[in-house]
N, C-alpha and C positions, 0 to 999 in steps of 0.2 A: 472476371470479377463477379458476373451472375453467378456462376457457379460456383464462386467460393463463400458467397453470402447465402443462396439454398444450401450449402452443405452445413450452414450453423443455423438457420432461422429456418430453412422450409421444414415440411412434414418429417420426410425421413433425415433430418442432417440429426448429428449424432457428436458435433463440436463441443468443447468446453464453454465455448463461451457464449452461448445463445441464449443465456440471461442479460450478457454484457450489450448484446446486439439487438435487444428490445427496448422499445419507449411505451410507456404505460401496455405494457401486456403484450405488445403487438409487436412481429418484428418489422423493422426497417427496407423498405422494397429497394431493388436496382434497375434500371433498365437501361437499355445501349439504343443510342439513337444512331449509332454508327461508330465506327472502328477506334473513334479517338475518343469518345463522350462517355461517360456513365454518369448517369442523375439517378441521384437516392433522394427518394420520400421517405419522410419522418410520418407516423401518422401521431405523434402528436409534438406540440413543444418542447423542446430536448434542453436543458441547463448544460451538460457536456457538447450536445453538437458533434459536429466535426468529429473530436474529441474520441467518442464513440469506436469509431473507425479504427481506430489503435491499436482493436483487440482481432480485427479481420486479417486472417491471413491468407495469402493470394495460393491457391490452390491450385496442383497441372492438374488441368481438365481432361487430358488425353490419357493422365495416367491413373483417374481416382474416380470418372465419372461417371463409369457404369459402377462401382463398388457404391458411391452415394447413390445412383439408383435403386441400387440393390438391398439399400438399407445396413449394409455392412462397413462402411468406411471407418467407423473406431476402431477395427479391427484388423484391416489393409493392412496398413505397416505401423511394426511395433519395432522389440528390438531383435526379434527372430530373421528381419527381410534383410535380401542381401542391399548391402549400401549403393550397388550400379542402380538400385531399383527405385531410388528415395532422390525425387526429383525437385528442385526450387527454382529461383529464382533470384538468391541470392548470390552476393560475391565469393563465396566459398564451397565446397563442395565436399561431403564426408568423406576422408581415407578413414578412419578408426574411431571405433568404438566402445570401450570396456566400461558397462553398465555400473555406474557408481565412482566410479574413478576417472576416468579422462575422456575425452572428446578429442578426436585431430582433426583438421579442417585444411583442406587443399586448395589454390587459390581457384576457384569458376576459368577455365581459360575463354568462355564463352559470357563471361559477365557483360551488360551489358552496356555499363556507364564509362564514360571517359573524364578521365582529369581537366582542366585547365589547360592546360598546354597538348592536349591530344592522346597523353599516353593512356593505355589502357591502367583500369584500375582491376581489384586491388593492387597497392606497392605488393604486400606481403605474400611471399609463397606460402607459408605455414603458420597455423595457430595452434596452440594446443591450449585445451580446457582443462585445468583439474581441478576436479569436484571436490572441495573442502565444505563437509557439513557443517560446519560451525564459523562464525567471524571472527570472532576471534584469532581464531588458530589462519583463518583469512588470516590476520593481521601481521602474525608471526610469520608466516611464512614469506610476506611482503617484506620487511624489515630483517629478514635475513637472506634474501635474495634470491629465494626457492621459485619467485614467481617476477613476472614483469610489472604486472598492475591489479589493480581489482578491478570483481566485474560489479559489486556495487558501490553505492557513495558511502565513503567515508560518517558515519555515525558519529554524533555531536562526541562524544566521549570518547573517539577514536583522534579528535583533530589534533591535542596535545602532545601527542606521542608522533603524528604525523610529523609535525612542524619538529619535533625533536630530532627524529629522524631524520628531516634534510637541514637543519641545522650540521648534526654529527658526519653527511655526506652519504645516507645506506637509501634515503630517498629520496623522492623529488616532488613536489606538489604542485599539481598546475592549476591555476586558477580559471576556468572557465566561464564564469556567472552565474547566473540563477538558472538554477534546473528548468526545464521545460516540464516539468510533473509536480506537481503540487505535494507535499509531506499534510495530509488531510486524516480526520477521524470522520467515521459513517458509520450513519444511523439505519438500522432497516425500517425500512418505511411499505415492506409489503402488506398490503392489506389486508390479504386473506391469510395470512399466515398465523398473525391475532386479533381476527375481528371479531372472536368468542370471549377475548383478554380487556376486560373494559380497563385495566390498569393501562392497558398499552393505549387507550385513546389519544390520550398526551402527546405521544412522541409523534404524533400524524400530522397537529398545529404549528403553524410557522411558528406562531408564539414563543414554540419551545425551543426550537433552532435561534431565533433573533434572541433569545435570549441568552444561550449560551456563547453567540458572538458578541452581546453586550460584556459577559463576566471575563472572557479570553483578554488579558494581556497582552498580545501579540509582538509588539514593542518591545517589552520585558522579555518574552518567550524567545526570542529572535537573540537577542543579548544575552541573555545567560542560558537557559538550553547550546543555543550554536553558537554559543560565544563571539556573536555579532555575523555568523559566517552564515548568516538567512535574512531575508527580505520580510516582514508582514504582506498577506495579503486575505481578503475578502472573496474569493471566487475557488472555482476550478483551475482557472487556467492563469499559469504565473508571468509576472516581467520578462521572463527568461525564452515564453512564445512571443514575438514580434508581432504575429500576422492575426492574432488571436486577442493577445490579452486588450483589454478594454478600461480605461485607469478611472472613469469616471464612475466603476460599478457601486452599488449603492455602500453604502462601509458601516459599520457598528462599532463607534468610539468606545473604549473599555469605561463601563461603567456598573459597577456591581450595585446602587441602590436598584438602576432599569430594570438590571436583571432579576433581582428578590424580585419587585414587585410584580414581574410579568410572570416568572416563576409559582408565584402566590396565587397568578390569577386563574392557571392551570389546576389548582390544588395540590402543589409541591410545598410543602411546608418549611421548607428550609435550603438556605445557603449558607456555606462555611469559609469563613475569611482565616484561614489559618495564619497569617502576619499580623491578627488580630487577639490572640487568644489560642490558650496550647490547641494543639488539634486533637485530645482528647477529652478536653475539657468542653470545646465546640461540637465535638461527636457525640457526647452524650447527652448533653441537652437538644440535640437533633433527632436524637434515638432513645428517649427516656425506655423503652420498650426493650433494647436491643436490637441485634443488626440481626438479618436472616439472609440478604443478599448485598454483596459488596463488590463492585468494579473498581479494580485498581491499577494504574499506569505510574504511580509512585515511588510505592514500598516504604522503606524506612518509618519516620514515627507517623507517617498515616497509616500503614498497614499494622503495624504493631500496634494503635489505636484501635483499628477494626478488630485486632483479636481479641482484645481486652475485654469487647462491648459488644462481642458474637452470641449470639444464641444458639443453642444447643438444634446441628445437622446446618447449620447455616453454611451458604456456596459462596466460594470466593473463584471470580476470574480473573486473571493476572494477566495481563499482556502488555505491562513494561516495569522499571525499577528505574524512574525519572532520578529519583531522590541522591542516589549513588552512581550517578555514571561520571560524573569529575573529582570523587573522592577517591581518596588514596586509601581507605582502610575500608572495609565491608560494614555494612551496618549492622547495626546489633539488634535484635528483636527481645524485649524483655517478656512479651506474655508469648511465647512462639510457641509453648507446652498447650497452650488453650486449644492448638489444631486437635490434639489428642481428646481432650477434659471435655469439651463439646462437640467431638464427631464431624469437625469443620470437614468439607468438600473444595479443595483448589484444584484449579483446572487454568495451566498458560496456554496462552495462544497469541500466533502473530498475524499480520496481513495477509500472509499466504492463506492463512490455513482457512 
């Protein structure tokens, strides 16, 4: 365990995620007081916690630990190393490999958990992984029987066609509960990254955060987004962790006058109730100026608003199409020529990225 947390937080680790595995700047210590104990120190107060931990992955120390000495462990094993050499600790164990296309996984005969009744696990001798770049095309190939299941959750705009499909008999849907991982938007809140940016002061004030869980619907969100098939919650960590979740956390009832006026009190000059007023009509009198920078998770007629009322080299980033994921016909963009007439800049992006 020591050494799989030095191989992301110490000097030389060379991990992806040793931003994941820092609390205010600093990484997270381990120490073994004996064979069965490891205690981590936080060196500062952590909102994830525990949590944290998610992103550690337990690393052979016999087979990587002079390579992390050495300062080279990004580099150990890629997809060049033979597969006898690629050790875990997991219930499966690599037979095959074709870089973009499939994964095969053979069952660990050395795993190390047991069932309930004694048997060794895993049940399953074989898995195979195939790499479908797109969900979509995930989707088709589930519903036409190419595959057994998916490796992600079902996307609100995906659930229609699910329940269609085991209606007609081609699938099956199993109800589990509430995810143990929260479906969350994040803010960056590194310091040094805009602390030359006094526009970015704002986004550092809880202010602004309590504010925007004052305007969230979450109630609504949960209802029509997942068409009821989501819980609201207030935290990181959802109903669906037993040992974790905490019901009494502090909660922000939707209230959009709170939020203008906390909003206002940051010097954000405006909020848009668009069930109020076209969302053009509310976009310009929010933007008498025009727009220069536009974040959008909508599309449809707020984004066809934003082009309308773009100013000339203005960025647009994109990383969703809320608006259109339960409609049956594509939406239409009336001013979508303006990306051209004003040299607009879009740029999608998802949580991966």
């Amino acid at each position: 365990m020591r050494c799989s947390l030095r191989a992301v937080c110490g000097p030389k680790g060379q991990g992806p995620h040793d931003i994941a595995l820092t609390v205010a700047g600093q990484p997270i210590r381990a120490a073994a007081p004996n064979a069965q104990t490891v205690v981590f120190t936080y060196p500062a107060p952590s909102g994830p916690g525990v949590g944290l931990l998610n992103n550690l992955t337990i690393l052979p120390k016999h087979k990587l630990e002079a390579a992390l000495n050495a300062g080279t462990l990004a580099t150990t094993w890629d997809s060049k190393t033979p597969l006898t050499e690629i050790v875990g600790s997991g219930a499966f164990v690599i037979r095959e490999y074709q870089p973009g296309q499939r994964l095969v996984l053979d069952r660990n005969p050395r795993y190390w958990r047991k069932a309930a009744d004694g048997q060794p696990l895993p049940y399953l001798d074989r898995v195979v992984l195939e790499m479908v770049p797109e969900q979509n095309a995930e989707l088709l190939r589930l519903q036409a029987g190419s595959t057994d299941l998916t490796y992600t959750e079902l996307r609100s705009e995906d659930y229609v066609a699910a329940r269609r499909g085991e209606t007609e008999g081609t699938l099956k849907v199993i109800e589990l509960g509430v995810a143990p991982d929260a479906d969350a938007f994040w803010f960056c809140l590194k310091p040094d990254a805009k602390k030359a940016d006094k526009r970015f002061a704002f986004v550092q004030k809880p202010e602004f955060r309590q504010a925007l869980s004052y305007a969230i619907d979450r109630e609504a969100f949960a209802e029509t987004v997942f068409l009821g098939a989501a819980v609201p919650i207030w935290g990181p960590i959802t109903p669906g962790n037993k040992v974790w979740f905490w019901p009494d956390i502090p909660r922000y009832p939707h209230n959009v006058a709170r939020a203008r006026e906390m909003l206002k009190s940051l010097g954000l000059d405006a909020v848009i109730n668009y069930k109020k007023e076209p969302i053009r009509d509310a976009l310009e009198k929010a933007t008498p100026k025009g727009i220069d920078v536009y974040f959008d998770n909508v599309g449809g007629d707020h984004l066809d608003a934003a082009f309308a009322l773009a100013k000339q080299n203005a960025r647009f980033a994109i990383c969703g199409m809320i608006e259109g994921y339960n409609k049956a016909e594509p939406s239409k963009f009336r001013f979508i020529m303006r990306i051209i007439a004003m040299r607009i800049a879009m740029k999608g992006f998802i949580v991966f990225d």
